[in-house]
N, C-alpha and C positions, 0 to 999 in steps of 0.2 A: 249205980254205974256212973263215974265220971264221968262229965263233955270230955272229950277231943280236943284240944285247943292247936289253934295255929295248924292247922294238915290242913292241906290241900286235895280235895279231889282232883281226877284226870282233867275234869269240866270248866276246875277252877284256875286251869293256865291254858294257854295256848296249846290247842293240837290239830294236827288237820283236818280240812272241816271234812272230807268222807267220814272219819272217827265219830267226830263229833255231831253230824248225821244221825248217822249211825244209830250212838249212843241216845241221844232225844229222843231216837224212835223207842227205844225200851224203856227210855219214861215212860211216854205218850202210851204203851201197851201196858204199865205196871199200874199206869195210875186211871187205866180203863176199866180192868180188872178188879184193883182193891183199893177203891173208894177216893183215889187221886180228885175225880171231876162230881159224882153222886153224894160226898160229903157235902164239899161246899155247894153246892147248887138246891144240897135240902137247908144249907145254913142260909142262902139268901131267900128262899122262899119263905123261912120263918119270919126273918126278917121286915119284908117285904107283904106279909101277911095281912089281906086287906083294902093292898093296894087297887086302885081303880084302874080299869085296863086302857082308859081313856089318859091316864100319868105316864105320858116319855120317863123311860130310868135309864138312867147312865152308869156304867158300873167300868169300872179301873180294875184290871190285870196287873198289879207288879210281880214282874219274872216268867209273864207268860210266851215266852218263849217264841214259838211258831205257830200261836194262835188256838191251838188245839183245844185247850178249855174255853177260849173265846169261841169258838163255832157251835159249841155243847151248851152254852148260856144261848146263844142265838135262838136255835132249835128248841129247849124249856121253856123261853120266853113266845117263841111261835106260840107253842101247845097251850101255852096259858092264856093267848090274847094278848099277850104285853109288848107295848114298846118299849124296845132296848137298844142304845148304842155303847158299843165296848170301846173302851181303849186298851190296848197292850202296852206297857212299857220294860222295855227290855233291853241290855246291853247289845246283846247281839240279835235287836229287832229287825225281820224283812218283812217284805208282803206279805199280808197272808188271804185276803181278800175276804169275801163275804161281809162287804161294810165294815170292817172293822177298819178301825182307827190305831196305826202302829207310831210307838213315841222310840226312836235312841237316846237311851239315858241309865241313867243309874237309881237302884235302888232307894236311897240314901240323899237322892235330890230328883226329886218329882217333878218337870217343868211345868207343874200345872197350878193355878190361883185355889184360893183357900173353896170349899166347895163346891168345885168342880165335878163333882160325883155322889152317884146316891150312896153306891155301895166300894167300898177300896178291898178288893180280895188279893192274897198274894197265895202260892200253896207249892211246899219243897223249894222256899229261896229262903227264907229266915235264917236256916242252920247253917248254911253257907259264908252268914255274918256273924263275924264276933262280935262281943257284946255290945262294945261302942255304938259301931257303924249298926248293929239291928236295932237301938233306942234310934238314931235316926230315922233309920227306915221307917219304924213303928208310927213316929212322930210326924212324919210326912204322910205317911196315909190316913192321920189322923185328923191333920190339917186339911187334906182334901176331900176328905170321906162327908155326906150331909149326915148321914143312918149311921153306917156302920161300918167298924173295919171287920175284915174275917179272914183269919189265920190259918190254914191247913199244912199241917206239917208232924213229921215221923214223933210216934212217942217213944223217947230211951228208954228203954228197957229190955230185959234177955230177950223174952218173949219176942220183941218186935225185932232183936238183932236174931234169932232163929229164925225166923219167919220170912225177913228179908234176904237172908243167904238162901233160903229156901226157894224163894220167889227170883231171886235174881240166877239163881242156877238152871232150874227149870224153864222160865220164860224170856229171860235175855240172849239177844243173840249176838250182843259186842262183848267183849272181855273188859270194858270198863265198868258196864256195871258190876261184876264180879265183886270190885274194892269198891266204888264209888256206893253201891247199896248197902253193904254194911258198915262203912264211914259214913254215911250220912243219918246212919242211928246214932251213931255214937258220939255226932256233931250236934244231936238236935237239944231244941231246950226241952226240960219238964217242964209240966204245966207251972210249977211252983217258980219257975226261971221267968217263962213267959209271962206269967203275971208280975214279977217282979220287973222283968225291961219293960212292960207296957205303962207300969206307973212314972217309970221314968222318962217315957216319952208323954205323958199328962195323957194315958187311959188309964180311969181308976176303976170303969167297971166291968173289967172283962171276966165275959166268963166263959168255962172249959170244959170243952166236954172230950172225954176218952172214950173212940174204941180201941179195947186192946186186941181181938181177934185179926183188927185190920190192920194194927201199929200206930194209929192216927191218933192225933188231938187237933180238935176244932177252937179256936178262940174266938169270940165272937164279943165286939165294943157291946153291950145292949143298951 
């Protein structure tokens, strides 16, 4: 199946923020459900495998939005003994509290110095960049990342375009996920893409893992 090039989702222009509200909340319930925040949170424990519960770790959010995956990393890192501080960076970043640290900014330019974080995750903001601007993005959390970067995002394919209209019918309750979830299969990279834009942002060892029952591919720097 071809990317999508140049379409915009609803999310991706200007709409009132009731909508767009709204609509984050059917994220935040899409990606509770089917592996949005439980992928990556097993991909930083792999990671992270070992680590001493007396090591502060600092983990960067790009495109977390309203924090939601940042409170889920809190709470994992609780159960584990671990110290954690998050940062979110996000265009249309607010408060979101529970210690977390929120940056306004853009993908594509990280205001932060070169290893400033252990772990740089981003998850459902990749597909939203055409190619150019996600070798940036890639490249900047590479730059900031000490361990690892970690990618979670939709895998193109039927399967995962069934499954998302399936899922966004049943479980959304704004009419922008309707388009916006199956545009955004059809926006996302294959893993063969994603390895391809991460060598161009100087990651040459990424590697990918697919679930297909969930739509997801994990890309993890190792």
């Amino acid at each position: 199946m071809k990317r999508a090039e140049h379409v915009l989702e609803h999310l991706d222009a200007p709409v009132p923020r009731a909508d767009r509200e709204a609509s984050l909340a059917d994220v935040h319930r899409l990606n509770t459900w089917f592996g949005g925040y439980g992928l990556t949170l097993r991909a930083i424990g792999r990671v992270l495998r070992g680590r001493r519960a007396s090591e502060a770790l600092v983990v960067l959010d790009v495109g977390g939005g309203h924090g939601h995956f940042a409170g889920r990393l809190q709470a994992w890192a609780r159960r584990r003994g671990l110290q954690v501080r998050v940062i979110v960076v996000d265009r249309e970043a607010s408060s979101v509290g529970g210690g977390t640290l929120v940056v306004r900014a853009d993908a594509t330019a990280l205001p932060l110095r070169d290893g400033a974080a252990d772990v740089v995750t981003t998850a459902l903001t990749l597909h939203h960049l055409e190619p150019d601007a996600a070798v940036r993005c890639l490249a900047e959390m590479r730059a900031v990342a000490r361990n690892a970067v970690i990618v979670n995002d939709l895998w193109r394919t039927r399967l995962t375009l069934v499954l998302v209209w399936i899922a966004t019918r049943l479980f959304a309750r704004h009419p922008f996920a309707w388009d916006d979830g199956p545009l955004s299969v059809r926006r996302s990279y294959s893993p063969t893409e994603l390895r391809e834009l991460a060598e161009k942002a100087g990651i040459t060892n990424l590697v990918v893992r697919r679930y297909p029952w969930l739509g997801r591919v994990i890309a993890v720097s190792a």
